[in-house]
Structures are given as structure tokens and as C-alpha cells.
C-alpha positions as CSV (number, residue, x, y, z in Angstrom):
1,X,29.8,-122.1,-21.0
2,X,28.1,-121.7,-24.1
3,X,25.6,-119.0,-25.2
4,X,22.7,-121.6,-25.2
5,X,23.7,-122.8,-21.5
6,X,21.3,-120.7,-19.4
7,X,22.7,-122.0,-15.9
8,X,26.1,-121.3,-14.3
9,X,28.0,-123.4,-11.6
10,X,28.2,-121.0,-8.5
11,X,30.3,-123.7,-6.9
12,X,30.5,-127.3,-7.0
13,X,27.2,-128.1,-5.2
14,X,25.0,-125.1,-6.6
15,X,24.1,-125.1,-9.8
16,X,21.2,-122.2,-10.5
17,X,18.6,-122.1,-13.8
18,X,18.4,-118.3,-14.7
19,X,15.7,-119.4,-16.5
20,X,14.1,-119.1,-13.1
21,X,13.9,-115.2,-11.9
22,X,15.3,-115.3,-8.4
23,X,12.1,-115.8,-5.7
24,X,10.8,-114.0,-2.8
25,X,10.2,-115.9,0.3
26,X,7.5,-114.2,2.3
27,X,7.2,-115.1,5.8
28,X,3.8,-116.5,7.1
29,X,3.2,-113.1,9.2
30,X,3.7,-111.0,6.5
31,X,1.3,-113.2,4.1
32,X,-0.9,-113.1,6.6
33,X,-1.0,-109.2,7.4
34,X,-0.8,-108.0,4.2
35,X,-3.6,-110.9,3.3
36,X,-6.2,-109.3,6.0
37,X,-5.6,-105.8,5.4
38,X,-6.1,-106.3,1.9
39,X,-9.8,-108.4,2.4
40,X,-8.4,-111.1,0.9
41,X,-6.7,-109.8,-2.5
42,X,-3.2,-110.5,-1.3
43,X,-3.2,-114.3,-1.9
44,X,-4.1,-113.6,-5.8
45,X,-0.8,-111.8,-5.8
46,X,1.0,-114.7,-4.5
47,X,-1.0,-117.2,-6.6
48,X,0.1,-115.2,-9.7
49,X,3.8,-114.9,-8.6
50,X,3.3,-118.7,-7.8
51,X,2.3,-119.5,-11.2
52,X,5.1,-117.6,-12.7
53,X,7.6,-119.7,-10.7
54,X,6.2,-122.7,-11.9
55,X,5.7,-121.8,-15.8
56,X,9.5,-120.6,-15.4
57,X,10.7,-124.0,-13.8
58,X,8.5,-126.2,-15.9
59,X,9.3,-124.4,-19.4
60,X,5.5,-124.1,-20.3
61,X,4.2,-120.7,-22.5
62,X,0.9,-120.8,-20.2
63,X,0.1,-117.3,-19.2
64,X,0.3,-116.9,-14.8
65,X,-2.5,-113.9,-15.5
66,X,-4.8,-116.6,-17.1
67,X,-4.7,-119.0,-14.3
68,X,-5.7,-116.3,-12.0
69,X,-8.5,-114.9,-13.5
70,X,-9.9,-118.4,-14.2
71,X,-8.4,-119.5,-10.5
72,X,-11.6,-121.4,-9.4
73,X,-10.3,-123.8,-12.1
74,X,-6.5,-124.0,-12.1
75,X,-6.3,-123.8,-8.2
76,X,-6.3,-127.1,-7.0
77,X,-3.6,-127.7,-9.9
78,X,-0.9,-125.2,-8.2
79,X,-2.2,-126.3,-4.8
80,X,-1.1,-130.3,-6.1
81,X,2.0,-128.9,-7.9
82,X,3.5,-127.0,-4.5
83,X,2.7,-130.5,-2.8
84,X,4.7,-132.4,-5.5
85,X,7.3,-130.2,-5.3
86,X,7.5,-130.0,-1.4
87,X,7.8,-134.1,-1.8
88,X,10.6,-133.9,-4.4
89,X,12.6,-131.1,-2.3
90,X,11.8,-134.0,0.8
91,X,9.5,-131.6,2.8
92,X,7.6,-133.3,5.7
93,X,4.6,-131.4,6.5
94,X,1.5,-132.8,5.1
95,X,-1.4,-131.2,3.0
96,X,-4.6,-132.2,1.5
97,X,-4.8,-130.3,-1.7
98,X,-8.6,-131.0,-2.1
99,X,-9.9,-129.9,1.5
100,X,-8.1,-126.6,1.3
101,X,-9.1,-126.0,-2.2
102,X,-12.8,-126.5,-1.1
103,X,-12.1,-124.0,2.1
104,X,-10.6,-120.8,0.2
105,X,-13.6,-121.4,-2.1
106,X,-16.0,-121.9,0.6
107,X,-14.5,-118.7,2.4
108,X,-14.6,-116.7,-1.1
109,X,-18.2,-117.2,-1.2
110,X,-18.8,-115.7,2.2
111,X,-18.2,-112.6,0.8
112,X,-21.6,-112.3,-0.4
113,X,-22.7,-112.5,2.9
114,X,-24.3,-109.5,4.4
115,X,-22.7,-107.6,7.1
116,X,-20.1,-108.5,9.1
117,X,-20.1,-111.7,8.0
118,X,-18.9,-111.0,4.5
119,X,-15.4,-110.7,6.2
120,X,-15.2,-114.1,6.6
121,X,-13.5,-113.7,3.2
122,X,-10.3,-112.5,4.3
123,X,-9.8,-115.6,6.4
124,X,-9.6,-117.5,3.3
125,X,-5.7,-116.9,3.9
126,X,-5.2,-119.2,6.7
127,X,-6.0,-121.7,3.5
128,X,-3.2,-121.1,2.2
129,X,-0.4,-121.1,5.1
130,X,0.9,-125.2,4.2
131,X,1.3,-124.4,0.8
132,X,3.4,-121.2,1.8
133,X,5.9,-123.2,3.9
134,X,5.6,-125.5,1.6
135,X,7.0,-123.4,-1.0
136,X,8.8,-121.8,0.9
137,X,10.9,-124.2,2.2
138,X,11.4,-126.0,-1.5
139,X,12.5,-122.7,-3.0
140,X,15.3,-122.6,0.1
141,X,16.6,-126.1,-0.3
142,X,16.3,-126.4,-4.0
143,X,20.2,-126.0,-5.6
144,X,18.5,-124.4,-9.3
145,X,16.7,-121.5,-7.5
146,X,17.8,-118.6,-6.5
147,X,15.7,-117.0,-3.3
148,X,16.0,-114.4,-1.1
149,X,14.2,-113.8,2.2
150,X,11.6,-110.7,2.9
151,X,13.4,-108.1,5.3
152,X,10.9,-105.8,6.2
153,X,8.1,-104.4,4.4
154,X,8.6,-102.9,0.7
155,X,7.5,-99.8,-0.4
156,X,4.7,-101.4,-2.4
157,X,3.6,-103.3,0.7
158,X,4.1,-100.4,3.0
159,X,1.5,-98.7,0.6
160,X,-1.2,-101.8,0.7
161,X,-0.8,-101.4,4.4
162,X,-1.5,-98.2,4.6
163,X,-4.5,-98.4,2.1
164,X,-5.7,-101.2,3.9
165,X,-5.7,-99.4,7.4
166,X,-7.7,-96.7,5.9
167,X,-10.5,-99.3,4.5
168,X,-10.6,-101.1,7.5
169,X,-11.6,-98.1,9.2
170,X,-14.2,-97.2,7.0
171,X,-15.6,-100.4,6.7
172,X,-15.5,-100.6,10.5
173,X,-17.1,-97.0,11.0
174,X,-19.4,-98.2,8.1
175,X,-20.2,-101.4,10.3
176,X,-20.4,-99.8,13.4
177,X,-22.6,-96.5,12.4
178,X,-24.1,-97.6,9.3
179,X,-27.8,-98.5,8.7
């Protein structure tokens, strides 16, 4: 293998591009859990770690912070590249890019509501479960990318769960005794 040959051959069927970091596969409950506890911010997280996989596999210099903080206008492009993807790694589930783009936006905006209903925000999540297996699954069944499957909660998440209990019961106590 040569200095400029990034990839090495595992075994005859494997071949992996460590151009690609090795991926995280997060499992639907945890998205979901650590998505409500934190009202919604957990999903940016994934989109950034999303757009970091596929800057990586694509070879582009675009900056994954970027797309996040302009998200409103890159996120139908991830949501159509993870469906791409799922159809060239032969996944069968089915998505409609455009209808889910227009619900995590629709949900996002309910969090101007007034209270309670400003917590409709958080369900924004349930948005974004296809795309997850989606994902998911390609990142298992591709043979260039390494993956590795959640076991547990890290201590990271541990922490967002805890800090998300905490504001859930003050914005509950806020809800239920406030003026």
C-alpha cells in the first residue's frame, strides 16, 4: 500500500475509506429520548454529524457547521442525499424528502407558540425517524464505512439527560404554577 492509498483491505470483501471517521449508529429510542429531553436540539447534533459523514464520503471542503446554521436551506439537500444513499446501499423503506422537510419546519415554528403548545417543537423528531434507519441501515451494509453501534448512554448523553430532566421539570412547574 502506498502512502497516498488512504483505504486498506480488511479482507477480501471489505474494503474501508479512512477518509471516512468511523460512524455512530444511534438507535431510534435513543434519538428519540435524547431528542425530547433536549426540546428539540438533539436532531441539530445529528444533522451536523450527518453532514460530516457526507462531506467525508463525498470529498467536498463544505463546512457541516455552515449547513446547520443555515439548515432551513441545506435540509431538504441531506434529507435527498440519505434517500439516495439508502437507494444505492438497496434499502426498501420509502421517504418523501419534501413532506418531511415541510413537517420539521412546520413543527420548528410551533415553538413560538404560547404555552403548552410551544412543545409541539420537540415532536419535530419523529420527522426525522426514516432518514435515521435510513442511515442507519446504509452505514451497516456499506463495505467503505466503518460503524459501530450505540451501547448504552455516553457520558455526554448521560449529562443531556440529566440536564434535560431538570428543564423539563421546571418548565413543567413553570406550566403548571405559572401565570
Amino acid at each position: 500500500m502506498t502512502p497516498q492509498d488512504n483505504s486498506v483491505y480488511l479482507d477480501q470483501s471489505t474494503h474501508y475509506n479512512f477518509e471516512i471517521e468511523p460512524q455512530y449508529l444511534i438507535k431510534e429510542s435513543k434519538f428519540l429520548l435524547l431528542s425530547i429531553l433536549t426540546f428539540g436540539f438533539y436532531p441539530i447534533w445529528w444533522i451536523y454529524k450527518s453532514w460530516t459523514f457526507f462531506i467525508q464520503k463525498e470529498g467536498s471542503n463544505a463546512n457541516p457547521a455552515m449547513r446547520v446554521v443555515f439548515n432551513v436551506f441545506f435540509m431538504l439537500s441531506l434529507l435527498n442525499k440519505i434517500q439516495r444513499f439508502g437507494k444505492q446501499e438497496g434499502y426498501q423503506g420509502r421517504s418523501f424528502p419534501v413532506i418531511s422537510y415541510i413537517l420539521i419546519i412546520g413543527a420548528g415554528l410551533c415553538s413560538v407558540f404560547p404555552p403548552p403548545f410551544f412543545l409541539i417543537n420537540t415532536l419535530s423528531c419523529l420527522f426525522f425517524l426514516p432518514y435515521l434507519r435510513t442511515l442507519n441501515y446504509c452505514l451497516q451494509q456499506s463495505s467503505e464505512i466503518r460503524s459501530y453501534e450505540d451501547t448504552g448512554l455516553s457520558t455526554r448523553q448521560t449529562v443531556l439527560v440529566v440536564i434535560g430532566l431538570v428543564f423539563w421539570i421546571l418548565v413543567t412547574i413553570g406550566l403548571l404554577f405559572g401565570k
